[in-house]
N, C-alpha and C positions, 0 to 999 in steps of 0.2 A: 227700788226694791232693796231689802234686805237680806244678804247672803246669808244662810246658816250653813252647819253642815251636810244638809242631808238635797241643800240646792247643786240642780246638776250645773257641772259646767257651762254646757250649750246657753242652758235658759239666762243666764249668769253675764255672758260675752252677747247673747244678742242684743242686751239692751247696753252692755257696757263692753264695747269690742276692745277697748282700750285696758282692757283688762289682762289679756293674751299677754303686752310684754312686762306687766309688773307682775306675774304669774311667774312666766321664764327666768327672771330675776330674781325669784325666792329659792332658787335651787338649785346648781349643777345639774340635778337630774332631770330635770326640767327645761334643759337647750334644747332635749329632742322634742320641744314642741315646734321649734322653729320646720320641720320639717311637715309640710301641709295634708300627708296622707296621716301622720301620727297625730297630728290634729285635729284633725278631721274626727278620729276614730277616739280618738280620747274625751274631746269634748261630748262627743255626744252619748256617750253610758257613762262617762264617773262623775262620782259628787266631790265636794268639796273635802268630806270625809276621805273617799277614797284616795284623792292626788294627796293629801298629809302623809300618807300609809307609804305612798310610793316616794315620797321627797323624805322622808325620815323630818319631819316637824309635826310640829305640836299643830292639830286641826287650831287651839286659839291663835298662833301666830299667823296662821292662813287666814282669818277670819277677819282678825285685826288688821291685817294690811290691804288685804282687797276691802274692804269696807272704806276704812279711811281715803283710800284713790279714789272713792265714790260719795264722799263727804257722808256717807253712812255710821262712822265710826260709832256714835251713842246708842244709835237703834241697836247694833247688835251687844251692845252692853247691856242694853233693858229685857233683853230676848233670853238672857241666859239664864238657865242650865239649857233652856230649850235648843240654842243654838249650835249646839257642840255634841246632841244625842244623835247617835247613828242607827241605821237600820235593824232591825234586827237579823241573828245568821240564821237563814233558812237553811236546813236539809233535808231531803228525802227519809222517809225513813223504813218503807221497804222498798228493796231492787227493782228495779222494772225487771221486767221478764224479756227484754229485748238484750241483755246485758249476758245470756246464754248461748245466742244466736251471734257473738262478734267472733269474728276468726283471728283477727291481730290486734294487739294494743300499741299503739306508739305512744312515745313516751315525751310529752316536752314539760320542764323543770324549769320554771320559771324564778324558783331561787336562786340560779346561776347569771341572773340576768339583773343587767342596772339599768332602774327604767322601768317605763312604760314597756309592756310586754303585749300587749294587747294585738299590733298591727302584726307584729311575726307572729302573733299566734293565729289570726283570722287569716297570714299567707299559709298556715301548716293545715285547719281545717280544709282551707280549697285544697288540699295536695288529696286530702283522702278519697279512698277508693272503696266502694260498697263491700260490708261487711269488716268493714274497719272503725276505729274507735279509737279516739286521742283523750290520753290521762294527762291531766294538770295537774301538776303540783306546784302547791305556792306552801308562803309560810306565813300568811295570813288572809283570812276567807277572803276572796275575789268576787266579791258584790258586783263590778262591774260587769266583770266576763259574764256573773250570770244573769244579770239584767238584761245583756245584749243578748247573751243565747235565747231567752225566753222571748225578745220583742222580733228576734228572728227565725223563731219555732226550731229551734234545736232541740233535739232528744237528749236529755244530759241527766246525771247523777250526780249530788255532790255530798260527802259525808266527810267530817272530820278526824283525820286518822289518826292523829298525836295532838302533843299538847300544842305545839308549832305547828301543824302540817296539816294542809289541805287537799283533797283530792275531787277533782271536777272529771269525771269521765263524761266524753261527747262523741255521740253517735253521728258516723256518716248520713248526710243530708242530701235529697235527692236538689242539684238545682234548679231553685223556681226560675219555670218558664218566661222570657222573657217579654214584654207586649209594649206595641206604642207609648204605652203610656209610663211603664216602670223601669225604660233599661237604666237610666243614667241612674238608678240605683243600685247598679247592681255591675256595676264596670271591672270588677273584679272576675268578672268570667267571661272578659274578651281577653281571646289572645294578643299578645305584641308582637307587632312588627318593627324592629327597630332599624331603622336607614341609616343612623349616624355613621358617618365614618366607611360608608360601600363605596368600594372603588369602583363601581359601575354605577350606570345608571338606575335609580330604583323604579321611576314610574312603570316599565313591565311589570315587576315585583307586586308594582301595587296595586295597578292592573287586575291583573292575573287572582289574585286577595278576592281582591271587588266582587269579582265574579262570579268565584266560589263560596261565597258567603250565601247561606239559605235566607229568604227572610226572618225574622226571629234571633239574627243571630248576629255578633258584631266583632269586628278586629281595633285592637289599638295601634295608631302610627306613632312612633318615637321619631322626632326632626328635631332638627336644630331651628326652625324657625314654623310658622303657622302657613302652609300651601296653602294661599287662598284659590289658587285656579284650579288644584286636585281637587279640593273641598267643593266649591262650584259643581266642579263637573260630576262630583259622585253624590252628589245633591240631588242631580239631574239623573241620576240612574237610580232612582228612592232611598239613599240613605241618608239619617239623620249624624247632626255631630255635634261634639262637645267636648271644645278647646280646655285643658291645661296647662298653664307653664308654671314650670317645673324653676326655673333658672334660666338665667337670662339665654341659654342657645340649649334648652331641651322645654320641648315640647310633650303633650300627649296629646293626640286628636284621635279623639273616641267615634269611632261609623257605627251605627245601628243602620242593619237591611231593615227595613218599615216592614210590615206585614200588613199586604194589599187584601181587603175585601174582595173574593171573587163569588162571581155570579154564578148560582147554581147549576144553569146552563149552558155556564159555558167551559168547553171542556180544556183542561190545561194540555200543551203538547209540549214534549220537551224540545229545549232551544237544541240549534244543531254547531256545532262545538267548530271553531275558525281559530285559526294559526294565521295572521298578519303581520308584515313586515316592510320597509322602509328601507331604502336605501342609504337612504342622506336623514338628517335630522329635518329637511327644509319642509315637511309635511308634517309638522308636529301638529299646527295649532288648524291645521284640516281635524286631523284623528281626534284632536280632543274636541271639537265639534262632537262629531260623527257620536262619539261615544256619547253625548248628550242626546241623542235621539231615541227616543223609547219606541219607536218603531224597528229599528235596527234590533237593539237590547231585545228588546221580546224575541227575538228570532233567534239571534245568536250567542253561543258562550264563547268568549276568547279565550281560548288554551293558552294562546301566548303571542307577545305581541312585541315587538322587536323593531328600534330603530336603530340604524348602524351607524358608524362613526366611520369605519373603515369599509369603506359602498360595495368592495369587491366581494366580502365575506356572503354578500346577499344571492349571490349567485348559488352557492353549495345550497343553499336550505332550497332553491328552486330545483334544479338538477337534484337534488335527492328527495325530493314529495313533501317537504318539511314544510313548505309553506301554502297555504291553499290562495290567500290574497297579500300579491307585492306591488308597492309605488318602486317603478324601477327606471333606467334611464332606458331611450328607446334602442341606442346602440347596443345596451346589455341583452335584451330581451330578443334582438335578431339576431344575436350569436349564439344565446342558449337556443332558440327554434330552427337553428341550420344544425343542431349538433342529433336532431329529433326530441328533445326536450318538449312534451305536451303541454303546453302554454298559448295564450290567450290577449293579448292587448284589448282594449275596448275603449279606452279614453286617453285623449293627451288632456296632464294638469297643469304640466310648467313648462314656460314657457321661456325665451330669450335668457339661458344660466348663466350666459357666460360674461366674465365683467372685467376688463383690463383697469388695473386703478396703479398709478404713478404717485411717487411724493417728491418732493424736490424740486421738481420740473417738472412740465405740459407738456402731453403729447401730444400733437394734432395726426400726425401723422403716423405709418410704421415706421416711417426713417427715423422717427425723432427719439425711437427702444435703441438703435444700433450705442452701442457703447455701453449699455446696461444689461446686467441680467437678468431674464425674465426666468421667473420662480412659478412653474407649473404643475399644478397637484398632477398625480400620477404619475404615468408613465409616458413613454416619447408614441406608441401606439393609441393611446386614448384617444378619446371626442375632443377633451378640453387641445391638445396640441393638433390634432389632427385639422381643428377646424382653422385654429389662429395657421396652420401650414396654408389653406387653402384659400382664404381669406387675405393672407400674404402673397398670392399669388396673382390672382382676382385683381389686385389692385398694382400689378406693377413689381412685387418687391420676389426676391429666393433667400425663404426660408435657414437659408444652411448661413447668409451672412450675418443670423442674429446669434446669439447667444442664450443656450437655454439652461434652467437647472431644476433639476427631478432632486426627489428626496430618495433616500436609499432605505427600501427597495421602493417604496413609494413616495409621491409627492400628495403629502396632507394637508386638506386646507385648512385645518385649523391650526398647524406649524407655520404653516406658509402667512395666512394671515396676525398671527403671534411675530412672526419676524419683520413684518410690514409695519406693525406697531411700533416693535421696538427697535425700528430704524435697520436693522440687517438687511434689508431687501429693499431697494425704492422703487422693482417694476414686477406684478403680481398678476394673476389670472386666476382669479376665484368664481366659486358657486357662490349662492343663496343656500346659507344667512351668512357665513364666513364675509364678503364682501360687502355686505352692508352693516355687519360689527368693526368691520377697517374704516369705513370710510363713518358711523358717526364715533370713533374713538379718536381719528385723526381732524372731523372737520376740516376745516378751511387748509390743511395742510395734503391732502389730496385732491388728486385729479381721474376724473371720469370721461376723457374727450373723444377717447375710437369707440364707439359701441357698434359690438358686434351684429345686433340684430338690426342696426340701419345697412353696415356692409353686406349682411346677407340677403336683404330684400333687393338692394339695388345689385349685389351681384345675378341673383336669381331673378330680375322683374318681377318682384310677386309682394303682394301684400300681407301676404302668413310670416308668420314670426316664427322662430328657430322653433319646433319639436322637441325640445329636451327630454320629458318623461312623462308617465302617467300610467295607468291602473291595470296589474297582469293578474290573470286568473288562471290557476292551475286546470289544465283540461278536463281532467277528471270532476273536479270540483263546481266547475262550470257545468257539465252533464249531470251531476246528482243533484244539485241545487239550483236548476235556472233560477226559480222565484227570489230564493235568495240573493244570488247575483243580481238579479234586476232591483234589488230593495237593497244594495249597498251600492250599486253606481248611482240609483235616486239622489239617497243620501249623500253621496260621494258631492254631486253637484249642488244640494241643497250646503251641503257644509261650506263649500268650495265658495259660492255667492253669499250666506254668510259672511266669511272672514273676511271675505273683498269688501263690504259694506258695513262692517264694523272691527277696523282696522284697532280701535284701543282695547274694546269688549276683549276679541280673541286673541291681542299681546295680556290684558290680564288672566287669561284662563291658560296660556303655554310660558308664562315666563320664567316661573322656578322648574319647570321642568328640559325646558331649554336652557335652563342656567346663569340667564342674565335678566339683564333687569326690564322695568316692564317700560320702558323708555326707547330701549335699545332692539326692544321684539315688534313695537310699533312701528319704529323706523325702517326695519328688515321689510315688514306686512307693507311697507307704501314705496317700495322699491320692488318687492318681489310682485312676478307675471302669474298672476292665477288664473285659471281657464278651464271650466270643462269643457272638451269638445272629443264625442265618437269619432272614434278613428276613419270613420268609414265617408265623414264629413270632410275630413283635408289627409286621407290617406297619399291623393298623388303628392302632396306635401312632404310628407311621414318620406315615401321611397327615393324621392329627392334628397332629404337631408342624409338618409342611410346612403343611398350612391357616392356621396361626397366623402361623407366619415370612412367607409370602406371600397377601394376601386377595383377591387377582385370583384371577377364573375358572381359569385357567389352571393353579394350584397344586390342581384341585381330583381327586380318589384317580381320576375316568375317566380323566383325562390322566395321573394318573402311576405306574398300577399295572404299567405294562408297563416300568418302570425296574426293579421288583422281583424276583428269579430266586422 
């Protein structure tokens, strides 16, 4: 093809894309093409006329030079005067009568500005608010601006007020509804959500987004990298998406809610609104199942959704109604229901937590910890020390001749397992996943020889494995919604044999949200005890392992069988 001036850019780069950096090169004002939304939006309304007007050059030096990059250079010789004629200035030439009815005029001046003006100006129109109206002034007619207003039905005026001086008045625009098939046009009327830089965790944040998103309507995520397992998963709960990078650690990933076809028949009910919560991180890549269930989804709206880092904090949101569904550990959940706490057990999920891991040396034995200090999350009251006390005992040794160390005020396993890495600590007692990020960070430089859940079978004769934690239902919550209880423990077990069965699928759909990488969530997923099983299946189990962790009356099965569904 032959450029003239009246070709638009777009048409110009799609056949000749190599054209963009001999473009950028004709003009300091012209860098800010480097930047992909200004690009975007320039290429597609100006001509070749226009960008001369805004680069301060002659339209033939534009002409000459992109031609020649395209071995064109004589055709546009042969083509002149024709190639260098511009449009002609269209203006209105009476008022619209809409132009009576505007309440406020803003004002953006676009003579103040170097450059392409164009991208701030389509961010100053999405700012307006009905019955409002943005004046342009330029100081040479803006053929572009109204090219594009016209191809995107804006209400506009434009008439020339001085010898220099332009004026485009544009009328507030109702925005076009958005459908399957046209959002990714119109990405400028999703909100952002930007994550960069949260000292917390965001997937509730984003969550929570999710949720509340109507069909029709869409949020932007700002990351530093592209969530492929958030993306999956919100895939799976109808929304579509559409990756930008920006620079090499900023992202955009644009969700559209899809807007489902429904059956005349059938009557919509609204979902019933769930507060969820986690004690430990080690049921991530459960919940991101679960969230993939459009059985579930149909039912419920997640108000919010909460994994904890610090386990004790999960307690207060139960004790104060805040939570309606918690993965909690089975120790915590019989002291909240000895306190009267209305709550609800119904399944054990995890199973055998507890993991003694060594560097340095092998342990075969207890005796073989005496001279080391063993580094216990918690406190000296907990499950994790309570058990290694009784376990100690069971087999011969007392407790008081080991040496132990708690964190102040807590011992945290992700401290504790950080100190095991970096050599500060070489005798440790972690949960799931902390324990299984020590042992494959260390490999071959760790040891795993006491397991706990072979001393507890052979101490107890029994074939059940330790009880650690699994699914509590607020009482209340249970009594307004059985159905829905009964269609999240479904789910609860359909997710649960999932992840046991496809150990790499669900470390790809929980790794950036877990934090690590999708190597090291795999490894966690083929060490960690997943299990549904009703409480009411190995409850003499359940009041066993609570007798042991607590030896007061109070811990004993008359008091606590009514925690059990």
């Amino acid at each position: 093809m032959t450029i003239i001036g009246k070709t638009k850019v777009k048409e110009a780069l799609k056949e000749h894309p190599e054209l963009k950096e001999v473009l950028i090169n004709l003009s300091p004002k012209f860098k800010k093409l480097d930047n992909p939304f200004v690009f975007k939006v320039i290429s597609q309304w100006a001509t070749f006329n226009d960008i001369a007007k805004v680069g301060n050059l002659s339209i033939c030096e534009i002409l000459h030079t992109v031609n020649k990059a395209i071995g064109n250079e004589e055709e546009v010789y042969k083509s002149f005067p024709e190639c260098i004629k511009e449009e002609a200035e269209k203006f209105s030439e009476k008022k619209p009568e809409w132009l009576k009815d505007i309440k406020q005029f803003l004002l953006f001046d676009a003579r103040e500005m170097d450059g392409f003006f164009l991208p701030e100006l389509i961010k100053k129109l999405k700012e307006l608010k009905p019955g409002e109206a943005l004046n342009v002034i330029n100081d040479f007619d803006p053929v572009p601006l109204k090219r594009m207003l016209e191809e995107e039905n804006y209400e506009f005026y434009a008439e020339k007020t001085d010898i220099d001086e332009y004026l485009v008045t544009i009328k507030y625009k109702e925005p076009e509804p958005l459908t399957n098939e046209n959002w990714k046009e119109h990405l400028d009327q999703f909100e952002e959500l930007n994550v960069i830089g949260m000292k917390v965790d965001p997937f509730e944040t984003i969550i929570k987004k999710a949720q509340t998103i109507p069909e029709g309507k869409g949020f932007t995520l700002v990351q530093m990298f592209e969530p492929t397992p958030l993306i999956n998963m919100l895939n799976q709960m109808g929304f579509e998406h559409f990756t930008q990078q920006e620079s090499m650690f900023r992202f955009k990933i644009h969700f559209f809610k899809t807007i489902k076809k429904k059956e005349k028949s059938v009557s919509v009910t609204s979902k019933i609104p769930v507060v969820i919560q986690s004690a430990t991180p080690i049921t991530y890549p459960i919940i991101m199942r679960m969230l993939q269930s459009e059985k579930l989804m149909d039912k419920i709206e997640i108000k919010e959704l909460k994994v904890w880092e610090e386990t004790e904090k999960h307690m207060a949101w139960v004790v104060n109604k805040k939570a309606d569904i918690t993965f909690s550990a089975v120790a915590a959940a019989a002291k909240l229901y000895l306190t009267n706490v209305d709550i609800k057990m119904v399944s054990i999920n995890i199973w055998d937590n507890f993991h003694l891991l060594t560097r340095g040396y092998d342990a075969k034995t207890f005796a073989d910890l005496k001279g080391h200090k063993i580094h216990v999350p918690l406190f000296r009251e907990a499950p994790p020390k309570i058990m290694m006390n009784f376990l100690m005992k069971q087999n011969g040794y007392n407790p008081d001749d080991f040496e132990f160390v708690f964190g102040n005020p807590f011992g945290r396993p992700e401290q504790i397992k950080d100190d095991f890495i970096n050599g500060k600590a070489d005798t440790v007692l972690l949960r799931e996943p902390e324990a299984s990020y020590a042992v494959f960070a260390l490999k071959d430089d760790v040891h795993e020889s006491i397991s706990f859940a072979e001393l507890w079978k052979t101490s107890q004769k029994t074939d059940i494995d330790l009880p650690n934690a699994g699914l509590l239902f607020a009482g209340e919550f249970l009594r307004k919604y059985p159905e829905i209880a009964e269609l999240f423990i479904q789910e609860l077990k359909n997710a649960t044999d999932w992840v046991n069965t496809h150990k790499k699928e669900a470390a790809m759909q929980a790794y950036d949200i877990m934090r690590h990488t999708p190597e090291e969530v795999e490894f966690f997923l083929s060490r960690a005890h997943f299990q549904h099983t009703p409480t009411k299946d190995v409850l003499d189990a359940i009041l066993n392992y609570l007798q042991v962790l607590e030896e007061k009356e109070k811990f004993s099965p008359e008091n606590l069988r009514g925690l059990f569904l």
